[in-house]
C-alpha positions in Angstrom: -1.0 8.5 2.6 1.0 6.3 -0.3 1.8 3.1 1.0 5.0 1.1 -1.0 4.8 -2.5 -0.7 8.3 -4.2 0.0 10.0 -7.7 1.3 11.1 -7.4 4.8 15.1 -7.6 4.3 15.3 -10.0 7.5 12.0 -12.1 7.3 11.5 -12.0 3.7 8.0 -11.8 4.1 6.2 -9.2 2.1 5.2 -6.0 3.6 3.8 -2.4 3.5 4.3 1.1 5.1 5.0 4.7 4.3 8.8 5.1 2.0 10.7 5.8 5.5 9.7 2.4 6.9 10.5 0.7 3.9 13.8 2.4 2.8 16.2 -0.5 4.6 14.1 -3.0 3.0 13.7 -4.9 -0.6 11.9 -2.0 -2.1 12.1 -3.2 -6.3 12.6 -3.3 -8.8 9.0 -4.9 -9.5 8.2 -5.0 -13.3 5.6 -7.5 -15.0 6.1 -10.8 -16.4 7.0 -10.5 -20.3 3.3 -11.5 -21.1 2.2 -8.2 -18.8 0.2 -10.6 -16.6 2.4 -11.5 -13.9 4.6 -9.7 -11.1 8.4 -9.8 -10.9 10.6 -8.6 -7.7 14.2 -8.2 -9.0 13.7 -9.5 -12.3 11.8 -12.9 -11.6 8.6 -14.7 -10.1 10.5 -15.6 -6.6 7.3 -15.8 -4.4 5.7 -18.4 -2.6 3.2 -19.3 0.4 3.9 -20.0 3.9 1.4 -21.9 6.1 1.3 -19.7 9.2 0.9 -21.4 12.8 -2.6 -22.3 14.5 -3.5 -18.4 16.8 -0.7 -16.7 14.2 -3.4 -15.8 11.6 -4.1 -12.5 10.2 -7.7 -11.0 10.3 -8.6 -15.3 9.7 -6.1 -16.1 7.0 -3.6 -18.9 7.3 -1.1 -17.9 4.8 1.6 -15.2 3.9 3.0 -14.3 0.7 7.3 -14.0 1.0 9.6 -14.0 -1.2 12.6 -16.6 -2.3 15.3 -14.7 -2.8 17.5 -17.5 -3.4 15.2 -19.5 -4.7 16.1 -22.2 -2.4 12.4 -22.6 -0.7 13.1 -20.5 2.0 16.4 -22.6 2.9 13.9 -25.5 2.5 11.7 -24.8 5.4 14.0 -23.4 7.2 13.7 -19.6 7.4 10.1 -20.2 8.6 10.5 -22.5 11.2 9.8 -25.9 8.8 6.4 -24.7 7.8 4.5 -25.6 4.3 6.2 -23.5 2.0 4.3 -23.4 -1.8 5.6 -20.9 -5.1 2.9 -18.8 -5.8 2.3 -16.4 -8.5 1.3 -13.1 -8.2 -0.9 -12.4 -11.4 -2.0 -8.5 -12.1 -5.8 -8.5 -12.6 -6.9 -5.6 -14.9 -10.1 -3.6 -13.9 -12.7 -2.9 -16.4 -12.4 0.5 -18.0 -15.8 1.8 -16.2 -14.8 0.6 -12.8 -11.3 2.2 -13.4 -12.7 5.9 -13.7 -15.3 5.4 -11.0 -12.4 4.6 -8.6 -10.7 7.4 -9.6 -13.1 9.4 -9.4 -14.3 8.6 -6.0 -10.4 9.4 -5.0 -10.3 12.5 -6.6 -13.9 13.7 -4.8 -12.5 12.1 -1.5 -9.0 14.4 -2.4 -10.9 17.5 -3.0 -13.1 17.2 0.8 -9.5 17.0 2.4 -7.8 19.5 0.9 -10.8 22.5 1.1 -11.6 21.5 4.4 -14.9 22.8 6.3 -16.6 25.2 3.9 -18.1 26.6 6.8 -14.7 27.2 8.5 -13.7 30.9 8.2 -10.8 32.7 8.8 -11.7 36.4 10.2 -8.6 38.3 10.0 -10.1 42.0 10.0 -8.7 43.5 13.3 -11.2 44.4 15.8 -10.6 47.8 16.6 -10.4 48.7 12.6 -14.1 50.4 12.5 -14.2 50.9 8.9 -17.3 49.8 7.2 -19.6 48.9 10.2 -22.9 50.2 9.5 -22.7 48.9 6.2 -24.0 45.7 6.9 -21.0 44.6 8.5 -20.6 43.5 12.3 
């Protein structure tokens, strides 16, 4: 399943799920920095880091990425209950050329299990009493 990434429209706080969850949210445009290097959300860099509370971490990390609409820090603190708030950049990372087709192929192979299924599932749809061709090696 394709997940889109998207800023929550209430929390600001950047997000995934399927297109349905994300259709009420902040959904793009992204685009890349002029330089190609960096990532944009409505035409600039408006991200930054917020320090999340002690027992609020996720799977042991301490910060979130959101993004500062209004470029105002998060209504200086604010928004995210006076926690450490630091602009971030999110920089696109290019994989090598050979790791590139390896991944992709891996997908594909992992594409082509799903969609054939069981080889040794078989669908018998000869009818039962239909008594043509048995004794011909047929049972």
């Amino acid at each position: 399943m394709l997940n889109w990434i998207y800023v929550d429209k209430d929390g600001l706080f950047l997000t995934h799920g399927n297109r349905t969850q994300s259709i009420a949210h902040v959904v793009g445009p992204w685009d890349w920095t002029d330089d190609e290097q960096g990532v944009t959300l409505e035409g600039w860099e408006g991200f930054v880091a917020v320090e999340v509370g002690e027992g609020e971490e996720v799977d042991g990390l301490r910060w979130m990425v959101y993004y500062d609409r209004w470029d105002d820090r998060l209504g200086k603190g604010k928004r995210v209950g006076g926690r450490r708030v630091l602009p971030i950049s999110l920089e696109r990372r290019v994989l090598p050329e050979e790791l590139r087709k390896q991944q992709e192929e891996e997908a594909e192979r992992k594409m082509q299990v799903k969609s054939t299924g069981d080889l040794k599932t078989k669908l018998d749809l000869r009818d039962p009493k239909d008594t043509r061709g048995k004794g011909k090696g047929r049972k």
